[in-house]
N, C-alpha and C positions, 0 to 999 in steps of 0.2 A: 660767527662760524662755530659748529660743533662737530664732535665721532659722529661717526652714522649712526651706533648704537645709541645716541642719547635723544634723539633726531626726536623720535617721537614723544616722549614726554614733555619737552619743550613745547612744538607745536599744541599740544593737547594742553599750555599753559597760555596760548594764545599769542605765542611767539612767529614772526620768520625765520625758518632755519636757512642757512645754506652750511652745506658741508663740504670740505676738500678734504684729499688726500695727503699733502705733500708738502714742505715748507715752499719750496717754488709757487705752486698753488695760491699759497696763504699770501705771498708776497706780492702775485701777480694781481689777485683779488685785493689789494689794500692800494694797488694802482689804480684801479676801474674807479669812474665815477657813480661807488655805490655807498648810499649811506649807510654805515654797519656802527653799532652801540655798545657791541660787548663780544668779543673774544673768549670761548670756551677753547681752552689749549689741552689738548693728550700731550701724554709727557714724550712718547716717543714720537711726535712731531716737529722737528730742529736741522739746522746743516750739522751731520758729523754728530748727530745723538745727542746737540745739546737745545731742548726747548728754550732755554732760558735767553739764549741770544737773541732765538726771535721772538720770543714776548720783550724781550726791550726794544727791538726795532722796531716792534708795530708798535710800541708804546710811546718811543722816542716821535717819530717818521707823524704818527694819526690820531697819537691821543688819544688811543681807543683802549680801554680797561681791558686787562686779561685777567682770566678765572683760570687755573688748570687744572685738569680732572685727572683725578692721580686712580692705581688701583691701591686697595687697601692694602694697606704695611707699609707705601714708598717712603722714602725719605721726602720732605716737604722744605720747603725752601723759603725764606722770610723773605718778607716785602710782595709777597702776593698771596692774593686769596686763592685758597683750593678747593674742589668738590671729589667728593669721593667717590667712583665710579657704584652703583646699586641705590647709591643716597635716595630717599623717597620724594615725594614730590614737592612736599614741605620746608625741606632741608634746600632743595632748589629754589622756592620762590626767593625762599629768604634770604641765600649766598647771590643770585643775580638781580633781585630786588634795588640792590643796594646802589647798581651802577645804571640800574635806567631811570626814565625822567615818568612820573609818576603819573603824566598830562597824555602819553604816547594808548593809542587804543589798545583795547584788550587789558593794560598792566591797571593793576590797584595796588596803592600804597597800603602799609597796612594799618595807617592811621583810619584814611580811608574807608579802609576793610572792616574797622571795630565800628566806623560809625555808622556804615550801613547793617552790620550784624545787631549794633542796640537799636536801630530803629526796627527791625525786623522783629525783639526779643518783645516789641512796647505793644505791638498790636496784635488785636486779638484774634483774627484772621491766622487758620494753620497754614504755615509753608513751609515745603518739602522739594527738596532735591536728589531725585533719582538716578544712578546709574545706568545702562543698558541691561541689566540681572532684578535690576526692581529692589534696590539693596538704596537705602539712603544711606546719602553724604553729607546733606545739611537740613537744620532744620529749626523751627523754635521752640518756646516752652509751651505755646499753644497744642500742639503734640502731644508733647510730654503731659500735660495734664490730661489730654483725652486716652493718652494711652495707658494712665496711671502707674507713671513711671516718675522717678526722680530727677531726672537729669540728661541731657541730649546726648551725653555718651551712651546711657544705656540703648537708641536710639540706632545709633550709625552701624551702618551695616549690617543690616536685619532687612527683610519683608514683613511684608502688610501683614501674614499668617504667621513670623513669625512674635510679631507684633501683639498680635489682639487673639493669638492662641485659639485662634481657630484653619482649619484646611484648605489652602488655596483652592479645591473641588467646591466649598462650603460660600454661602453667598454670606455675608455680604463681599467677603475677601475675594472669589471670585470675577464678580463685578470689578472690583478695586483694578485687578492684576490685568484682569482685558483689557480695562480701558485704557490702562500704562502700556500693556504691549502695543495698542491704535496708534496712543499718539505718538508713540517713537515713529510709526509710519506717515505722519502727518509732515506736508511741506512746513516751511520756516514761515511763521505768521497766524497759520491755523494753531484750534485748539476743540477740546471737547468742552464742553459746558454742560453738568446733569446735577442731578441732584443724588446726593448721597449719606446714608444711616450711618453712624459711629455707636457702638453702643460705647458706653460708659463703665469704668469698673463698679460703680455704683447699681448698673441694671439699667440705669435711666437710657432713653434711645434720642440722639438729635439728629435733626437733619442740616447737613451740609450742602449749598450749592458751591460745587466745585469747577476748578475752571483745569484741565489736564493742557500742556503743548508741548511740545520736542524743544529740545535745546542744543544747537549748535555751536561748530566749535568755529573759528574765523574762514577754515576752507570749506566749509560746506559740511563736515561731516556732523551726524546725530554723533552725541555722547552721553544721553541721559535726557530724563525727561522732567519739569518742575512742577509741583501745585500748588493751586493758592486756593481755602476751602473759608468758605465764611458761613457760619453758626445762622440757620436761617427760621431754627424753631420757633422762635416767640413771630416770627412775621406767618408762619406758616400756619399755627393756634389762632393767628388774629384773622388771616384770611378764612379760616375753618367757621370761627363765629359768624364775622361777618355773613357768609353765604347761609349759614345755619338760618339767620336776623332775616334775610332775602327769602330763603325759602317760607319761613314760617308768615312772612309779608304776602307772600305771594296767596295762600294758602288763606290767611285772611281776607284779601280779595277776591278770590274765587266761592268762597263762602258768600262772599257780600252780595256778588254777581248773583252769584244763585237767588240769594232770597229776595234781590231787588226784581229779577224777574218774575218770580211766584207772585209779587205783591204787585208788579204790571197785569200779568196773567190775573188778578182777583179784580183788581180795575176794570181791566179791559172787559170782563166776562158780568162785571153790575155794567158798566155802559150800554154792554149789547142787550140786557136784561129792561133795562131803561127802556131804549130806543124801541124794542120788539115792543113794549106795549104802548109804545106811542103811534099818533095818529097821521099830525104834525108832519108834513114832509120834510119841512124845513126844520123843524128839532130831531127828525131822526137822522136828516144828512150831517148834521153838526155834530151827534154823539158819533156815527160810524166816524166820521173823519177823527174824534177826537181817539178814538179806540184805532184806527189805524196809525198814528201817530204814537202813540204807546208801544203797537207793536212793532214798528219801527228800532224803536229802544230796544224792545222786549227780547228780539232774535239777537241783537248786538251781544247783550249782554250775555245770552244763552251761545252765543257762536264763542265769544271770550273765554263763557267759564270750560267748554269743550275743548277749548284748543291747546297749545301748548305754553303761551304767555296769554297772562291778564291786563297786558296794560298796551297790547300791540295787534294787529295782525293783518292779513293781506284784503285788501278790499273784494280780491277777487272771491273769496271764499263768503263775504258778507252780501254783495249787491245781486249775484243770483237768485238767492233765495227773497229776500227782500221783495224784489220786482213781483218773483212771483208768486208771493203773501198777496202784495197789493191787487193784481190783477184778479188773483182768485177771489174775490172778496165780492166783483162786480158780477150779477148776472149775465153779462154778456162775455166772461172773461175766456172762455172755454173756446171761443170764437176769434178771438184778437190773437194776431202774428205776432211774435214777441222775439228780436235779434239784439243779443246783448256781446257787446262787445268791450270787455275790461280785460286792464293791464294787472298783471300781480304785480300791485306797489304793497308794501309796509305802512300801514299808517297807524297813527298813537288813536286809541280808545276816544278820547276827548272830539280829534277833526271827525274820526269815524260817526259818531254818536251824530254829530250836525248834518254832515252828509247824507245820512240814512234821514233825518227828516227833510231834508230839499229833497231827496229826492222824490221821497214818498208824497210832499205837495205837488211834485211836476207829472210824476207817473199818477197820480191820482186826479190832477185835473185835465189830463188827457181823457181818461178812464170816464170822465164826467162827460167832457162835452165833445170828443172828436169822432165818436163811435156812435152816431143815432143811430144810424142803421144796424150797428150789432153787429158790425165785420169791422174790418179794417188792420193796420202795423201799427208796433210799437217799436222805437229804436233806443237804446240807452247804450253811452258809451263812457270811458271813463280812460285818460292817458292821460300818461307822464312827458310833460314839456320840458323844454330846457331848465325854467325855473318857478314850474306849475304844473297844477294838476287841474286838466281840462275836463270836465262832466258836461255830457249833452244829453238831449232827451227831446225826443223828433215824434210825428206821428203825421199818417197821411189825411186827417181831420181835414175841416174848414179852415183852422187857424185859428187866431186872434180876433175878436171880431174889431172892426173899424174903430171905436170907441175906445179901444186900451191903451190906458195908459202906460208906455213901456220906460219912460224916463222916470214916473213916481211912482213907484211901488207902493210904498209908506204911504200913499194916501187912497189905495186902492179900496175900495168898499169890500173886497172879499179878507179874510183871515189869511187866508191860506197865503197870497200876496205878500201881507203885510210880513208875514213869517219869514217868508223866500226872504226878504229887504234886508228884516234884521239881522239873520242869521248870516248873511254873506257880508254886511257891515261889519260882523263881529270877529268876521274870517280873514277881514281886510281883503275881499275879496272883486268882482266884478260881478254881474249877469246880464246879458244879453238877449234879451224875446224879440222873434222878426218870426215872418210869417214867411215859408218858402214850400208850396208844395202841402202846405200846414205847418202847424205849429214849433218852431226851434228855442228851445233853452236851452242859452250855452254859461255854464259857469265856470269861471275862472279862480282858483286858488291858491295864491302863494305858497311855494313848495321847494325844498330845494333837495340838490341830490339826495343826500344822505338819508333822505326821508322825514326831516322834520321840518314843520313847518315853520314858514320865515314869517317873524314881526312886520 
């Protein structure tokens, strides 16, 4: 029980108050089945003006400790403790400290209290405790040393501007003071989380990532806000290099890309050189083919170093133009129906690169044998399955002739065959040739969501 006047300091110490008026009151209340721990007594609260009767009654009767809050000058009375009505908040913990149980929520012993303050004093992380005015009231020497100051009294009761001697209008203090007036508006749990500059009296500038949340008092009410700011520069310089190391990685690859296809392009263009003066039908189908196979490569790498990563990109941006490299290439290409239907998947340089020559084996031995007559479809499609990536490649040709072998590949008398085998071995893959209508290659690719391909 306390005056109404003292009601809220108390509470704001994380007390329940109740208050009465009247010794009746007080006597009625120490009847009730309510657990009470400490008795704050005004002097003129007693039968006949004398308090002292019933603080021995409640004393005798409930064994409940009384305190009485005298005004300054009273006379004071031995064998009890007194507080002195304006006494500050300190003078309070300390006078009713003494009579609660140290285990009860809200209360800190002040053994307690030292050993959570030296744990706080040990680490290097800053932490601040603000008022509703943005004035600290506690804090450590982590502080203290950013703010190049001596000692945590200099500290208390100041702002961030008065602090670091620059104008709350002024950034970085600005930033500071906003984001304190947020989290005061923030429910009990939330927090802000940013990154934040401290300069240093030295000049030097660190970055803090800080963590801002409101802080409540047992009924609900905001009474200040706390922060907890950990020194994140050296991770911050190491993330800077590292990306610096990436970037200039990348930038060596894109170089690489470049010149590897120049030196495809100089290949390709003695093959074609070869083949034109040969007579040979069959040495000049082996160079063209071996020169479309290059350029297979050649566009990859030139779509790579174009685009915005060198080590990734969407198939869909790579297999249109590819197709129709290869088609173009055939005299009769200007003539052939060409419907290509791909998925934008993500795939790494590496699957990319194998794909681009399956596929240029399959659109190219279309190209060979399903088109005598010089018309005809080509169909190429390319989806994302559950845990694969399906590539097909159709044409309304004759088909497969009777004689193909579709179980052995690897022992097939063409190149181009043997090539499909290995490459899809290597992909830990499957493929599929059946005749419907003409010609079907279906390949299968272990794949899984996230775009990389599965062991």
């Amino acid at each position: 029980m306390a005056v109404e006047d003292e009601r809220t300091i108390l509470e704001a110490m994380g007390y329940d108050v109740i208050t009465v008026e009247n010794d009746h009151k007080a006597l009625a209340l120490m009847e009730a089945e309510i657990e009470i721990d400490l008795v704050l007594l005004a002097f003129d609260l007693g039968p006949d003006g004398n308090p002292f009767k019933l603080a021995e009654r409640i004393r005798m009767e409930r064994g409940i400790p009384v305190v009485f809050l005298a005004e300054p000058g009273s006379s004071l009375s031995e064998g009890y403790e007194h507080l002195i009505k304006g006494s500050d908040r300190t003078v309070f913990s300390s006078t009713i400290g003494k009579y609660l149980s140290d285990d009860r929520p809200g209360i800190v012993s002040s053994d307690k209290k030292g050993l959570f303050e030296a744990l706080v004093e040990q680490i290097d992380d800053i932490v601040v405790v603000k008022d509703l005015d943005l004035r600290i009231v506690a804090t450590n020497h982590s502080l203290v040393k950013a703010a190049g100051c001596t000692s945590v009294s200099d500290l208390l009761g100041k702002t961030d501007d008065q602090i670091f001697g620059i104008s709350e209008d002024e950034e970085p203090v600005r930033s500071y003071m906003a984001d304190e007036r947020h989290a005061q508006t923030l429910p009990q749990g939330q927090y802000i989380l940013k990154e934040e500059p401290i300069v240093y009296p030295d000049g030097r500038t660190r970055i803090f990532l800080t963590k801002k949340y409101p802080i409540y008092d047992p009924h609900g009410r905001i009474i200040g806000t706390g922060n907890i700011s950990r020194d994140i520069s050296d991770r911050k310089e190491s993330d800077r290099r590292i990306q610096a190391l990436l970037e200039e990685k990348e930038l060596i690859l894109r170089e690489s890309h470049h010149r590897i296809k120049n030196n495809m392009n100089t290949v390709m263009s003695i093959l074609s050189l070869h083949a034109w003066s040969l007579t040979d039908p069959v040495a000049v189908g082996a160079l063209n083919d071996a020169r479309n196979r290059l350029s297979a490569m050649a566009l990859l790498y030139d779509r790579l170093y174009r685009s915005g990563s060198v080590e990734s990109m969407s198939i869909k941006d790579y297999l249109p133009p590819l197709v129709e490299d290869i088609v173009d290439t055939f005299p009769q290409g200007s003539c052939i129906s060409t419907q290509l239907e791909v998925e934008d998947v993500i795939l790494p340089a590496g699957l990319l690169s194998s794909l681009g020559i399956l596929i240029n084996e399959l659109v190219t031995n279309s190209m060979k044998y399903a088109f005598v007559s010089g018309e005809g479809s080509l169909k190429v499609s390319v989806r994302k399955g559950d845990q694969s990536l399906r590539v097909e490649v159709s044409d309304d040709g004759p088909g497969f002739p009777d004689n193909f072998c579709y179980d052995d590949l690897e022992n097939s008398s063409g190149f181009g065959m043997r090539l499909i085998s290995m490459l899809v071995r290597q992909l830990r893959g499957s493929v599929t040739m059946k005749n419907d209508s003409g010609a079907i290659s279906i390949l299968e690719i272990p794949f899984s969501f996230d775009g990389v391909q599965k062991n």
